[in-house]
Each structure stands twice: as C-alpha cells, then as structure tokens.
C-alpha positions in Angstrom: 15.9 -38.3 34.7 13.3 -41.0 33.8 13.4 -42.6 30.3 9.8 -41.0 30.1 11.7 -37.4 30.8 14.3 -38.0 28.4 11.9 -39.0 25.6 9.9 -36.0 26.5 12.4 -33.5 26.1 13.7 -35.3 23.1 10.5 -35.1 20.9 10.1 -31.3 22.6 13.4 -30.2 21.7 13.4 -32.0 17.8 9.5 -31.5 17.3 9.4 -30.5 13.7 7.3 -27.1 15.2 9.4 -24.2 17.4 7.8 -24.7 21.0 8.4 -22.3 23.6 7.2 -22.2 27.6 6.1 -19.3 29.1 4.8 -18.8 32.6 1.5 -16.8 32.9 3.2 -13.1 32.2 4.8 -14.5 29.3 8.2 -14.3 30.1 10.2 -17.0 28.5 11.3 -20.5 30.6 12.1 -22.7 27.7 12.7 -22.7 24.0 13.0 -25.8 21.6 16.3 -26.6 19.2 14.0 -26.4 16.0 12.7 -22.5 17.1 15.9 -21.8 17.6 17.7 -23.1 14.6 14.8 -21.3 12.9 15.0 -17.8 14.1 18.9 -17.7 14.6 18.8 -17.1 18.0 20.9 -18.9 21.1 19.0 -20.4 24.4 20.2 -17.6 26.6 19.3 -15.0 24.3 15.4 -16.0 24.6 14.8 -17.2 28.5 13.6 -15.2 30.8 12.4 -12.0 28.2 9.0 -11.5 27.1 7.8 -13.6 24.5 6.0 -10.9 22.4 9.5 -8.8 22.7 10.3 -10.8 19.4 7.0 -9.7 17.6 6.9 -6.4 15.8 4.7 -4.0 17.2 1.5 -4.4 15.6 1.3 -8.2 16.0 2.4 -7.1 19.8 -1.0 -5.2 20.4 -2.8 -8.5 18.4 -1.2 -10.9 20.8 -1.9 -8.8 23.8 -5.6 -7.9 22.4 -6.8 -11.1 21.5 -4.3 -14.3 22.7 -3.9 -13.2 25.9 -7.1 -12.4 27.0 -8.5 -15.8 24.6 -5.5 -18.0 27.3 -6.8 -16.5 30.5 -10.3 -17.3 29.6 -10.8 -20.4 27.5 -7.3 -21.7 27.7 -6.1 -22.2 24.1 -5.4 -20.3 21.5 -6.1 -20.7 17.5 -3.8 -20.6 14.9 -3.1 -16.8 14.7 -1.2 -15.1 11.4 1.7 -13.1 12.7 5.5 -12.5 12.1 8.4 -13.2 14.5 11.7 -10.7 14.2 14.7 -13.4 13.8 17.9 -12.8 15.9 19.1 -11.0 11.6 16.4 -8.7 12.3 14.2 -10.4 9.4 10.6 -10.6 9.9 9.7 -14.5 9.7 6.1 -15.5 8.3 4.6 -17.7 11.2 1.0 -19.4 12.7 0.9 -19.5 16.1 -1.4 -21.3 18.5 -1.1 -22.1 22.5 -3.0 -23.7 25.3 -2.5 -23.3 28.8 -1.4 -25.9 31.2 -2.4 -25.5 34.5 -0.1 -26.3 37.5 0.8 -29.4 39.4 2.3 -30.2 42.4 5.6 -30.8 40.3 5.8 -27.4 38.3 3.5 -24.0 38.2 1.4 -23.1 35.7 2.6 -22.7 31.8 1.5 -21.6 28.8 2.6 -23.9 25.8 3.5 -22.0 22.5 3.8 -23.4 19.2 5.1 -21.4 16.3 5.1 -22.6 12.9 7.4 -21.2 10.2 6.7 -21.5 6.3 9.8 -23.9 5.9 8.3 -26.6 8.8 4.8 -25.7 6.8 6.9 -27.7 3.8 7.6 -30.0 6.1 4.5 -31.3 7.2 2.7 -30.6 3.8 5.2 -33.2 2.2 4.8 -35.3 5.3 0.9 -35.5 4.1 1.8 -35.8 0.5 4.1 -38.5 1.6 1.2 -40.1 3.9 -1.4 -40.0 0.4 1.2 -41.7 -2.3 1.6 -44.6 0.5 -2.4 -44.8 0.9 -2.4 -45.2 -3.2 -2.3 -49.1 -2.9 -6.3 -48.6 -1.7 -8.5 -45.9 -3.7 -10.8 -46.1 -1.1 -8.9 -45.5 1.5 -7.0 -42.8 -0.1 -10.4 -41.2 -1.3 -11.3 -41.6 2.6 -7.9 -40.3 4.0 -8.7 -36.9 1.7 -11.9 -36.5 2.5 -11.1 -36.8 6.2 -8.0 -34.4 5.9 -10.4 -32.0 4.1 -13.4 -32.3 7.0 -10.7 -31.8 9.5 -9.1 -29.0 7.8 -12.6 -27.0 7.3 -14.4 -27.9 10.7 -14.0 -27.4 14.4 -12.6 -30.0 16.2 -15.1 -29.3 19.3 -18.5 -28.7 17.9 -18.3 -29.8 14.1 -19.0 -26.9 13.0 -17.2 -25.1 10.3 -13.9 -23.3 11.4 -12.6 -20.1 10.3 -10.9 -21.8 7.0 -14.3 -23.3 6.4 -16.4 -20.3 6.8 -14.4 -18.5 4.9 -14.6 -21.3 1.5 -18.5 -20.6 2.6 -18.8 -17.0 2.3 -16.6 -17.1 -0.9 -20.1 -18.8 -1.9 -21.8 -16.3 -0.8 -20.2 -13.2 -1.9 -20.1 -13.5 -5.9 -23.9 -12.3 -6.5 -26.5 -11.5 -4.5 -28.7 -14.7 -4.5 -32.3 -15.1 -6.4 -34.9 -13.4 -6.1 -34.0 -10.2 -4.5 -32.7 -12.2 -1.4 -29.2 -10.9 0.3 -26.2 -12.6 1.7 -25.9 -11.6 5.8 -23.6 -12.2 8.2 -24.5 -12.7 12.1 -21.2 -12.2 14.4 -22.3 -14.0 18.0 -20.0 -13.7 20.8 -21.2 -15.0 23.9 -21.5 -12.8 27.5 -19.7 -13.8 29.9 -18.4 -16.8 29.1 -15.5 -16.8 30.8 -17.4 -16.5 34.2 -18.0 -20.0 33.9 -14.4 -21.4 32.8 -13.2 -19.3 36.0 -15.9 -21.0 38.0 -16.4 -24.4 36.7 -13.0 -24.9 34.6 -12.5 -25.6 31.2 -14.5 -29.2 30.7 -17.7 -27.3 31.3 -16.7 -24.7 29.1 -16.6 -26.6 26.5 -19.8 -28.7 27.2 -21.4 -25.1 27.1 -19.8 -24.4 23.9 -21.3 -27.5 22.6 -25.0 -26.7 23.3 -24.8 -23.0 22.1 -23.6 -24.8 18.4 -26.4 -27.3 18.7 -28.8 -24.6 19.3 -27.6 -22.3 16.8 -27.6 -24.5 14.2 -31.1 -25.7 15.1 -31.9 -22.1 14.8 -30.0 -21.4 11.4 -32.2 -21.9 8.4 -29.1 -24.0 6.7 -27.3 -25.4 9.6 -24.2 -26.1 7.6 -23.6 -22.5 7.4 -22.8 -21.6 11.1 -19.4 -21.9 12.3 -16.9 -21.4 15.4 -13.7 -18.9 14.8 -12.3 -19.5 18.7 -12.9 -19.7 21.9 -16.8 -18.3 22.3 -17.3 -16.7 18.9 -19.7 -18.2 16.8 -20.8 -16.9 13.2 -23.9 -17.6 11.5 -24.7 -16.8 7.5 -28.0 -16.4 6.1 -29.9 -14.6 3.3 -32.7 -12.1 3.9 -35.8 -10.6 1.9 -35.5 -7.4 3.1 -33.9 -4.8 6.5 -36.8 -5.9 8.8 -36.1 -9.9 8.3 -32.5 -8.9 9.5 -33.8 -8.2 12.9 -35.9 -11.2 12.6 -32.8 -13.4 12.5 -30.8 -11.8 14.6 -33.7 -11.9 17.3 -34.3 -15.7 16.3 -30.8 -16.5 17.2 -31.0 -15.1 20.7 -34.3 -16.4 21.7 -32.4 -19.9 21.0 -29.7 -18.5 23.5 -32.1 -17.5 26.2 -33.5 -21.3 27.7 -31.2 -22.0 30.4 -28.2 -24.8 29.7 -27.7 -27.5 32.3 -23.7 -27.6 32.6 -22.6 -30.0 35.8 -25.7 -30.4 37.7 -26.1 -26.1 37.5 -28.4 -23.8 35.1 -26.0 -21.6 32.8 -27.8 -18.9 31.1 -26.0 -17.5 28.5 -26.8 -14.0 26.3 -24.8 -13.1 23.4 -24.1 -9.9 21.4 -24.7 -10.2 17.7 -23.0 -8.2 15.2 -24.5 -8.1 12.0 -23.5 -7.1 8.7 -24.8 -7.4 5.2 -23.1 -8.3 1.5 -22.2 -5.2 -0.1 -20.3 -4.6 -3.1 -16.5 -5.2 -3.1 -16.7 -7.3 -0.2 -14.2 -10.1 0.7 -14.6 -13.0 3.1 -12.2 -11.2 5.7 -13.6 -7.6 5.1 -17.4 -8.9 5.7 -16.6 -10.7 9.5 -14.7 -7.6 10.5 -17.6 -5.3 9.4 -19.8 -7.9 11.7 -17.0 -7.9 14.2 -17.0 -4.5 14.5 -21.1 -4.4 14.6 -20.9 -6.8 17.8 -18.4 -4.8 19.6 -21.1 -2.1 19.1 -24.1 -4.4 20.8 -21.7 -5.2 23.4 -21.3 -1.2 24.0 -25.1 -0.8 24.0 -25.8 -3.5 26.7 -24.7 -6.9 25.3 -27.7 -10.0 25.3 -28.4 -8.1 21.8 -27.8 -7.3 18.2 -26.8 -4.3 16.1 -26.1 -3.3 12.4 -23.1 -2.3 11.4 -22.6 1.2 10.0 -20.3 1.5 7.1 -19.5 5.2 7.8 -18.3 4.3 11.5 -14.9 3.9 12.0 -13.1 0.5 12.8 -12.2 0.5 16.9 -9.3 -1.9 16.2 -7.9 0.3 13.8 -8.7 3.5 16.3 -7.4 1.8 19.7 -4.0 0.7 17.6 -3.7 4.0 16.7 -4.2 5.6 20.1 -2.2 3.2 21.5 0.9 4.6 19.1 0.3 7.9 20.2 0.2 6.8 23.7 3.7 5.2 23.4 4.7 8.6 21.7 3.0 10.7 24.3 4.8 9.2 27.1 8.1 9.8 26.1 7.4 12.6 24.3 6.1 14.6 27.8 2.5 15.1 26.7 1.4 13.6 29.5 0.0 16.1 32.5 -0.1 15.6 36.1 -2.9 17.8 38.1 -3.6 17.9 41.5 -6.7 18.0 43.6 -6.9 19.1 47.5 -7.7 16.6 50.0 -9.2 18.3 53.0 -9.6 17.6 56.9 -13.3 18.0 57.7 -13.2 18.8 61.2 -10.5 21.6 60.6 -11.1 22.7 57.3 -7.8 23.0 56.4 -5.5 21.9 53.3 -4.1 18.1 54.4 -2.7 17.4 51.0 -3.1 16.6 47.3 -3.9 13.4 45.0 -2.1 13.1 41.8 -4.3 13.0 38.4 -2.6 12.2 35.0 -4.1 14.0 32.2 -3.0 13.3 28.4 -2.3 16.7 26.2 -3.0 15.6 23.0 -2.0 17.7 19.8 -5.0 17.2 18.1 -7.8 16.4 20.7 -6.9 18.9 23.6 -6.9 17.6 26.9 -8.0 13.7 27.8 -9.2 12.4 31.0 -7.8 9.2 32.2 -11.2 7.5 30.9 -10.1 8.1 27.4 -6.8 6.4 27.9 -6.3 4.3 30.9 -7.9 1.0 29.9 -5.8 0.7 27.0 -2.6 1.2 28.8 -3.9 -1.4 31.2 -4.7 -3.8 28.6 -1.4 -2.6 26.1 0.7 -3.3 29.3 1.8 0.5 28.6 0.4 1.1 32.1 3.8 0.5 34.5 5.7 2.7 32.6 2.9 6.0 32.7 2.6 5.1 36.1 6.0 5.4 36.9 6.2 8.5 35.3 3.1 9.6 37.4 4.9 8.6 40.7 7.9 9.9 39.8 6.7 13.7 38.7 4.1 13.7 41.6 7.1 13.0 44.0 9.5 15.5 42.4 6.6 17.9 42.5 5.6 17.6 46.5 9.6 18.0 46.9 9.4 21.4 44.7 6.4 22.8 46.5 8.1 22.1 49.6 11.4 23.8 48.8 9.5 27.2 47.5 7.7 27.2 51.2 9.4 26.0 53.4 7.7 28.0 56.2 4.6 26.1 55.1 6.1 22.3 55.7 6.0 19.5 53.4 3.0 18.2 50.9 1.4 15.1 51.4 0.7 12.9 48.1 -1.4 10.4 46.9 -0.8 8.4 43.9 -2.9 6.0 42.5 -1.7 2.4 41.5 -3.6 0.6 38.5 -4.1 -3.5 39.0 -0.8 -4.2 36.6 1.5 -2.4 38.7 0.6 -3.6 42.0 0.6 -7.4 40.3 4.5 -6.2 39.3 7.2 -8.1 42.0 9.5 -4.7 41.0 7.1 -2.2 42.7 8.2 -2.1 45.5 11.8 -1.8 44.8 10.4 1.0 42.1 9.1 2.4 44.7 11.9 3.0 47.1 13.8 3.7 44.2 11.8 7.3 43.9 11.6 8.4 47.4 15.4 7.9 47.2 16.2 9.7 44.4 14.2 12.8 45.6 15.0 12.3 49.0 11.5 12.4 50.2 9.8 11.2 53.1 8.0 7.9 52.8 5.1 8.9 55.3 4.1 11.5 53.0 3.5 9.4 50.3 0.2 7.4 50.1 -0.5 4.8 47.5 -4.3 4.4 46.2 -5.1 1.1 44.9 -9.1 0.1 44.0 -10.9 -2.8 46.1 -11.3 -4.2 42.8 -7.8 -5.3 42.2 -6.7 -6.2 45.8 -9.5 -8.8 45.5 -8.3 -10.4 42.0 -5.4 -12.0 43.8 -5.8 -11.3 47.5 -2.6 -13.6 48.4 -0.1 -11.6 46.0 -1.9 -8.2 47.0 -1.2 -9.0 50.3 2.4 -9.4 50.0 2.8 -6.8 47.8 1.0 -4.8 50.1 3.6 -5.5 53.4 6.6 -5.0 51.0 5.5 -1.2 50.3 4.1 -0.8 53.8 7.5 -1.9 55.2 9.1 1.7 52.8 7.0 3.6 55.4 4.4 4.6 52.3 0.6 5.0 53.6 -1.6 3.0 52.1 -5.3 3.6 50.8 -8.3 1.2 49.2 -10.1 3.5 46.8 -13.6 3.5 45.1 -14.8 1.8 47.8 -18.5 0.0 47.8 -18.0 -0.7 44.2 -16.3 -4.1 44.8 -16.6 -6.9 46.0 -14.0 -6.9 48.8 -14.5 -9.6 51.7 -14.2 -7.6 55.3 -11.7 -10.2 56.6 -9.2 -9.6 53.7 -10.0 -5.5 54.5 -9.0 -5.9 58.4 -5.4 -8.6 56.6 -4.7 -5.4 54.9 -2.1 -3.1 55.9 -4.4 0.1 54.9 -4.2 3.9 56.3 -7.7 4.8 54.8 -10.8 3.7 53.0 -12.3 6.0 50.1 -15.8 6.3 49.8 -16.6 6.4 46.3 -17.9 9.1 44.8 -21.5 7.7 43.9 -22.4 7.1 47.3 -21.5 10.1 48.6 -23.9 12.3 46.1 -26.5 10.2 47.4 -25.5 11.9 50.7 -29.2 13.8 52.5 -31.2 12.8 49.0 -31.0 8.8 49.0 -31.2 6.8 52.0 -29.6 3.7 51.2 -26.4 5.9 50.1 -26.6 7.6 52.9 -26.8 4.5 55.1 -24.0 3.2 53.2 -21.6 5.9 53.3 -22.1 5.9 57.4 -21.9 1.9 57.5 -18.0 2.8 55.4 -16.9 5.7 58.5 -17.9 3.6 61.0 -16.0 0.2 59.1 -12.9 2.5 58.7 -13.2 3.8 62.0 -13.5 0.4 63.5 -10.5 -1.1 62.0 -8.6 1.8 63.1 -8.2 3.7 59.6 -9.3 6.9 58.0 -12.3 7.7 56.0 -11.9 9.4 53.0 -15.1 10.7 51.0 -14.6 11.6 47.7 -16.6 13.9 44.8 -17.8 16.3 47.6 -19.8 18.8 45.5 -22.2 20.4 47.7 -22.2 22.3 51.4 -24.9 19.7 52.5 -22.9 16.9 51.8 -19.7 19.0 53.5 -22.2 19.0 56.7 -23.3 15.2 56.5 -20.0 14.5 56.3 -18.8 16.1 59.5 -22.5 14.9 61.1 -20.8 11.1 59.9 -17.7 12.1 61.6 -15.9 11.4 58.5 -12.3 12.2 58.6 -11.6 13.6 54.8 -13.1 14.8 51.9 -12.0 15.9 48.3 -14.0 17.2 45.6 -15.4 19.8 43.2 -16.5 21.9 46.6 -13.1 22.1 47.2 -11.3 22.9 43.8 -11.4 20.6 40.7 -8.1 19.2 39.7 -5.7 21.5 38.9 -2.3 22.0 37.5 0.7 22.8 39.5 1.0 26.5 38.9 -2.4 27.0 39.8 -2.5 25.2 42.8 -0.1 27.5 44.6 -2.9 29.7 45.6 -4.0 26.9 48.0 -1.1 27.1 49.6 -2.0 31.0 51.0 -5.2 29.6 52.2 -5.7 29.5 56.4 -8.7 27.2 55.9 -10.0 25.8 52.4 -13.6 25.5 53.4 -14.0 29.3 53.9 -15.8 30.7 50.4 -16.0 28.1 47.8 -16.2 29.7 44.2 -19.1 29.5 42.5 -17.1 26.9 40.2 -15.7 25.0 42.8 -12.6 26.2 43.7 -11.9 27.9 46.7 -11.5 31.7 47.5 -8.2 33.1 47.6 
C-alpha cells in the first residue's frame, strides 16, 4: 500500500468522528476504530448488514424517508438527530450526516457516513475552546475567530443563507409577540419541483449552481432578505410578516413569480416551480412546531399540483405522523395474516375460455375494512417493507394454484400471475427466492408468470436484464405490465426475455370512443405480435371493447366484464364455467 493509503486509512480509522462505508443499498463495507470503540461493537459484527439495522425503528422510517431519498438526489446529507442501538442494547444520542461518492475505475460507488456521538461532541467543543484561549494573545483576531465560528455555525455553507440552526435563532425572534401594528409572523416552506431531474441529468455541480440562483432570487424577493434560509438539499424557507389573509397569498405568489424566469445552468434553460407551504404564528407555537405546520402545508401543494402554494389547516392531520403509523400496522399486518390475496380471471379472446388468474394483495384492516394496494403499496416500496409482502404474495398465490389444482384434478392445473414491485426485481436473491417457492410446493415453473411494470425495467435496464435471464432460465413466463405508461425504448423491449405485453388499462377504455387510444392499443397487438409475444389487454369493462379486442386480434383480456377480483372461495365457480364470455352479470362477474 502507498504511504498516501496508509495515511488515509490512518486518519479514517482514528478520525475523532465514527465513519462508516456503505455501498448504495446501505449494506455495510467498512467501519472506523472510533465508531466502534463507541458503540461496543467488533468489525465483523457490522460489515456486510444494513446500516439502519442499528437504528431503532422510528429513526429507521426517518432515515429511509428523508436521507435516502436526500443521497440519491442531491448527494449529501445534513446533520440529522437520531439514536444508534450500541452492541449493550443502549440507545446512543448521535448527528449524522453523509455524502455520496460516486464510483471510479478503482472502487464502485459509496456512500460516506459520519456519526457523531455526544462524547466526540466534547471533543471537538474543547478542541474549539482550546483553538479560542490560544487566539487570546490577539483580541481581534479572537473577536474575528468567534464571529466567523458563529457565521459558520448559523449559515449555509452553499448559498449564505441562514441554515436550519440559524433560522431557527430567527423565528425564536419571531415567535414571542405578534409584531406592531396588527402585522403577523408567517412562515413560507418552498421546496423546489423536480429538482432532482437535473442532478440525474446534469450532476451535482449544476445542482448546486441552480441552488444558488433560486437563493439569490428568493432573497431578492423576500422583503428582509436576511430572513430566508436553506434546511437541505432543495428546501428553502422564507419568513415574513403580513397585514392581513389576503397579503399571505400575495407573498406566497410573489415568491413563485421570482421562480418562474428561466435559469441558465451549463449553457441550458432550467425552469424550476416550487410548492409553498405556508403557515402562520399562532399561539403556543415553537420554532420546530411552526416549519412542520408549513412542512406539512407544502406536502399539501405538492398533492394539489405542485408549482403552487397552500395554507396549512390546523385541524388536518400530520402525514408523517399518519404514514409512520400505517407503516406499524403494515409491519403488524404482514405477520399478523391480515393481508388478502384475490384473484381475477384472465381470459383467451378467441376462445372465450378461463386461461388463468392474476394475483391481487388486498390489506384487511381492523379498523378501515378492506384497502386496495393504492392505499398501501407506495409505502412498502419506499419503507423497504415491499420484499417481504411480496414474498408472501408469491408464496400464497403459488400454494393456492397448487390447492385449486388438487381439488380438480379433472380440470388441470391453474396458471398464475404475480406481480413484482421495482425493489424486488432490483433484489440479486430473487431469483433464488423464486425457485425456492416453486420448490417447496412442487409446482410447475411454466405456470407461473411474473408481471413487472415498463417503468421499473427502464430504471436500470442492465440489472433488469440480468435479473430478467436468471428467472427466465427457472422456466417462469414473463410479462411487462401497464404498458404505454412508460417510457420503455423498443430495442430494450425486443433484449427482453418477455412472454406478453399488457395494455394498460387507460388505453383500452378509450377502445371504439377515442381514436388515438384506439390507434394505440392496435399499434401494442401488432408490437407484441411482432416480437413474437402475447398481448394482454387489461380493464375490459364493456362488450364493445370485448369485440375490438378480438377485431385487434388481441390474444387476452381481463377485467370487470369478466369478474372483478375475487377471493379464493368465490372464485371456484369459474372453475364450472365451459366458456367465461357467455352471460356476464350485470356486475361484472360471469354467469354460473
């Protein structure tokens, strides 16, 4: 090793802060001496598990909620409040920050953690009050050395504007008394859309040159420019007093006229909108109480639209607070077997008869009846709660095909689809996972088709290729759902090893009343058919668009014409059918 490697790993592994390295899922590749020696643990204890495996669970959801996402777009991360679980089981007080360090030719891509425990805090404090008593032989320079500490420790070291430590001394301020003459304290939460469109595209450097000009203009904007500050990566907050409710909206709009002019960022025009939240001083209010009511106001805008402002509601709910909650019940609900699988017919269209079902997870909740997947899937996706459900949902649809198969035999075997969210298919133990199933239930790989959206097998083509060919080679059938919502490129769609292509469902009700859907939905048979795959339509509703169908020589079709998704028990009548397209039921479901 050179002498520049051994000094490196010297200051890494005696650095005064625990560092850790993590690779891009988090999973632990190196840990410093002083982290160690901090949290009791030994080397081979921490490498190779998940770094937020020693947080407790409600700093877990924070780190997953807000660092992760805060890495993958902007690259660093803030000093975050949080506590680590020592190797005694103690919870340690901690401030953690990381950046993001791309890859070279000589290593992949890390991500850089530093954790900073109250006894290193000490540390460094005395380090400083060391660093002062030495600058006493010069009053003016210690009077400068303070006043610099103090403009660092209250200002951004990007944009100059206040930080979160600032703006918080600021709103203290603010918050005492409502100001003179009937004027009131108000609190403007901007959060800029988009933003990390143009980190992915144009890398970090520009992305902070862009963060740049939104402060300038905001604080050209701001009646008291002093008074606007950057928390992290692209979320800005601006404080100002108002007359009355109609100047809020005044402001608000003020600030996002100053947003709209186009910002020249490497030779190219960036437009950038923002959503505001907005909240005013009332009584009892803290510094931290009054950005999370804003915070909570600009998740609203960013519901209603984004590039715009709304006022938050003291009688609505925090959605932090709700989506922490759901997401224990979630946890509980899985292995607590409140979760549902229902199953809805997939039918040939030139034969009309029963071909086989796709599986549905549904969530019986004890106080809220039963959820659709819309009320709970993006949370397991972003909680990382999403590989175990869907393993469960693989694993009961399996068992259940093997079930229906043993109770009619005469009959012959069930095909089933499953579907397969972005996480799992991005997880290198699929496949094996996988294999694992069919095994253990002994059945047949060709009956088994996996549904993943065009959406994820064009975040990573590469990796969804491989994985891809590693669960084609089980003998699994393959299927690219929602299709026509994505962006998928027609050469990766011919690279990949797919059975069928499913229309999705807001083309097909187009099918006979809009042209362009119709055109569409003919342009994605003849695509499938020309690559030498099946064409699935899906949300079939109507006889007409039963008949364009078969007039587009599409190959299947499920949907409310059929039979709405339905539970186990009650799918068995489909079974007794000769041909499911004989008498649909006035709600869908097919005649006995």
């Amino acid at each position: 090793m050179s002498a520049t490697g051994l000094d490196y790993q010297a200051l890494f592994q005696h650095a005064p802060c625990g560092y850790l390295l993590t690779d891009d899922l988090g999973i632990i590749t190196e840990v410093n001496e002083t982290f160690l020696s901090w949290a009791g643990y030994s080397r081979p204890e921490l490498l190779d598990t998940p770094l937020h495996a020693l947080l407790p669970e409600g700093d877990q959801f924070l780190y997953s909620m807000h660092c992760v996402p805060q890495l993958n777009s902007i690259g660093t991360v803030s000093e975050l409040a949080l506590e680590v679980i020592g190797k005694d089981g103690a919870r340690r007080a901690a401030l953690l920050s990381a950046n993001r360090v791309p890859a070279s030719d000589h290593r992949p891509a890390m991500v850089r953690v530093g954790i900073f425990g109250a006894h290193q805090r000490l540390r460094y404090e005395k380090g400083l009050l060391d660093a002062r008593r030495r600058a006493e032989e010069s009053e003016a320079r210690r009077a400068a050395a303070e006043a610099g500490l103090q403009h660092f420790a209250l200002h951004d070291a990007l944009t100059g504007l206040l930080n979160r430590a600032g703006l918080i001394q600021e709103l203290g301020n603010v918050l005492p008394g409502s100001p003179a003459d009937g004027a009131h304290g108000v609190v403007l939460f901007v959060d800029l859309d988009h933003f990390k469109a143009v980190n992915d595209s144009l890398g970090h450097a520009a992305g902070d040159d862009l963060l740049t000009s939104v402060a300038r203009r905001l604080q050209d904007a701001g009646r008291e420019p002093h008074r606007v500050a950057r928390l992290s990566g692209d979320e800005f907050v601006v404080v100002e007093t108002v007359t009355d409710a109609a100047e809020v909206g005044r402001v608000a709009d003020r600030l996002l006229e100053a947003l709209k002019p186009p910002i020249v960022i490497e030779g190219l025009e960036v437009v950038v909108g923002a959503s505001i939240g907005v909240a005013l001083v009332e009584a009892g209010d803290t510094p931290e109480r009054l950005l999370r009511r804003a915070d909570i106001a600009m998740y609203q805008a960013k519901a209603s639209g984004r590039n715009t402002w709304e006022l938050h509601d003291s009688s609505q709910s925090d959605p932090a607070v709700d989506r922490l909650q759901l997401l224990g019940e979630l946890r509980r609900a899985i292995a607590g077997g409140e979760l549902r699988v229902y199953y809805q017919p997939r039918v040939n269209l030139r034969s009309g008869n029963l071909t086989g079902v796709e599986a549905l997870v549904r969530w019986e909740h004890p106080t809220r009846g039963l959820l659709p997947p819309s009320d709970f899937i993006e949370l397991a996706e972003e909680s990382g709660l999403i590989r175990e459900l869907g393993a469960w949902v693989l694993d009961e649809a399996v068992a259940q095909a093997v079930r229906w198969a043993a109770a009619q035999p005469d009959r012959g075997p069930v095909e089933m689809a499953v579907n397969l969210s972005t996480r799992q298919l991005a997880d290198p133990e699929l496949p094996r996972r996988v294999g694992s199933v069919l095994a253990r239930h002994g059945f047949n790989p060709s009956l088994l088709t996996l549904e993943i959206t065009e959406t994820s097998l064009m975040i990573g083509p590469e990796a969804a290729l491989k994985a891809l060919g590693a669960l084609k080679a089980l003998g699994v059938g393959l299927a690219v759902d929602d299709f026509g919502t994505g962006y998928s490129s027609l050469t990766y769609l011919r690279q990949f090893p797919v059975d069928e292509l499913k229309i999705d469902r807001s083309f097909v009700s187009g099918l006979g009343i809009n042209s362009g859907d119709s055109a569409i939905v003919a342009s994605c048979v003849q695509l499938a058919h020309a690559v030498g795959i099946k064409a699935v339509a899906e949300g079939v509703e109507t006889e007409e668009q039963r008949e364009a169908l078969i007039g587009l020589d599409c190959d299947l079709a499920q949907g409310y014409h059929y039979a709405r998704p339905l539970p186990a028990d009650e799918l068995a009548s489909w079974f007794a059918m000769e041909s499911p397209d004989r008498t649909p039921t006035a709600s869908g479901a097919a005649a006995l």
